[in-house]
C-alpha positions as CSV (number, residue, x, y, z in Angstrom):
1,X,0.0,0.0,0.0
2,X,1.6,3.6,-1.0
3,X,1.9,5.8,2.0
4,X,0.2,9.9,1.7
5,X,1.5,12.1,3.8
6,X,-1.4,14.4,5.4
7,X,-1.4,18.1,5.6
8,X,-3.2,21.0,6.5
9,X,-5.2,23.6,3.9
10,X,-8.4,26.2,5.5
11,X,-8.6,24.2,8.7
12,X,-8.9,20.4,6.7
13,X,-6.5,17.6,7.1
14,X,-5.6,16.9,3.5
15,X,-4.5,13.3,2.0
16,X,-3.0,13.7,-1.7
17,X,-3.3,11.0,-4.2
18,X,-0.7,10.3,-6.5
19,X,-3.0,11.1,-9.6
20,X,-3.1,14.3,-7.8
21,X,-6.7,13.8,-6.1
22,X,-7.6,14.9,-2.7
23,X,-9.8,14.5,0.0
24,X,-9.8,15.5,2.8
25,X,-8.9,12.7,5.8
26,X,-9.9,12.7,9.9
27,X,-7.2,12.7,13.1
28,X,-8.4,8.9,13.3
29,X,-8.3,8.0,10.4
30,X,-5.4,5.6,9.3
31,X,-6.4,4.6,5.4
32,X,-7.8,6.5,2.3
33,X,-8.6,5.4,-0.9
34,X,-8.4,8.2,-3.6
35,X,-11.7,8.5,-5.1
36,X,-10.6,9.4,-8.5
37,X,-8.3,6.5,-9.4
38,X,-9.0,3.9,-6.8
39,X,-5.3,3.5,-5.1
40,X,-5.0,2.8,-1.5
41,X,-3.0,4.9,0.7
42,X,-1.9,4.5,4.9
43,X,-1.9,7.8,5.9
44,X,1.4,9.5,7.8
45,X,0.2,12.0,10.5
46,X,2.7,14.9,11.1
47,X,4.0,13.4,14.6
48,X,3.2,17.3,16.4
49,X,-0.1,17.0,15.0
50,X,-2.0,18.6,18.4
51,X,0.4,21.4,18.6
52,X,0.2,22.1,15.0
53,X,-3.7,22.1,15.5
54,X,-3.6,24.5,18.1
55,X,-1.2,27.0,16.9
56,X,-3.9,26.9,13.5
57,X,-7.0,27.1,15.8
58,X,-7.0,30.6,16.1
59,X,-6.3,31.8,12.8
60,X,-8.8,32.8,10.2
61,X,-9.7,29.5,8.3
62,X,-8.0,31.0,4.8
63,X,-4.7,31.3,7.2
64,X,-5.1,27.4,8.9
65,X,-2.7,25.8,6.8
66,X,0.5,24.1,7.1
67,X,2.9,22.5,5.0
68,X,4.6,19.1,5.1
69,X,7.7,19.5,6.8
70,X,7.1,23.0,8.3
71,X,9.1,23.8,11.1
72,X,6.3,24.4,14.5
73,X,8.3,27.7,15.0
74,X,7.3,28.7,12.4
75,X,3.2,28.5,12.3
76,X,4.4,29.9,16.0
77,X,6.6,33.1,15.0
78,X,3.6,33.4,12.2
79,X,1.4,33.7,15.3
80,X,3.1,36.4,17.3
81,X,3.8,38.3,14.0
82,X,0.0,38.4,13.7
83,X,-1.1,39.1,17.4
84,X,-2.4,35.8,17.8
85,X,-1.6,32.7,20.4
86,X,1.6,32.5,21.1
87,X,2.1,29.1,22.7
88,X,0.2,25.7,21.3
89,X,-2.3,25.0,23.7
């Protein structure tokens, strides 16, 4: 089974298909199927999920996004810049 690594885009929890589908996925959720081509996918959570999650909550859902391999400090430094929670709940 081929292995989709899950993001974050407006507030969703994104899996990506390799035909370039997506859908998107739930924290418990630990297989996809793409719904375009068929393939199967296990799903790889980022392993901060939670923190990332809380440092998104109080953003504007346009701005809840994170990238795949994004540093935490980041989303966090993005935070401050903006006035919002500084610390991941």
């Amino acid at each position: 089974m081929n292995i989709s690594r899950v993001y974050a885009n407006r507030g969703r929890w994104i899996a990506e298909c390799e035909c370039r589908s997506a859908s998107q996925v739930q924290p418990e959720q630990k297989r996809w199927r793409c719904l375009e081509c068929g393939a199967g996918y296990t799903l790889l959570w980022p392993s901060r999920r939670v923190e990332i999650e809380n440092l998104l909550r109080p953003r504007r859902i346009v701005n809840q996004n994170w990238n795949i391999g994004e540093p935490i400090d980041h989303l966090l430094a993005e935070n401050i810049e903006h006035g919002l929670a500084a610390e991941p709940a």
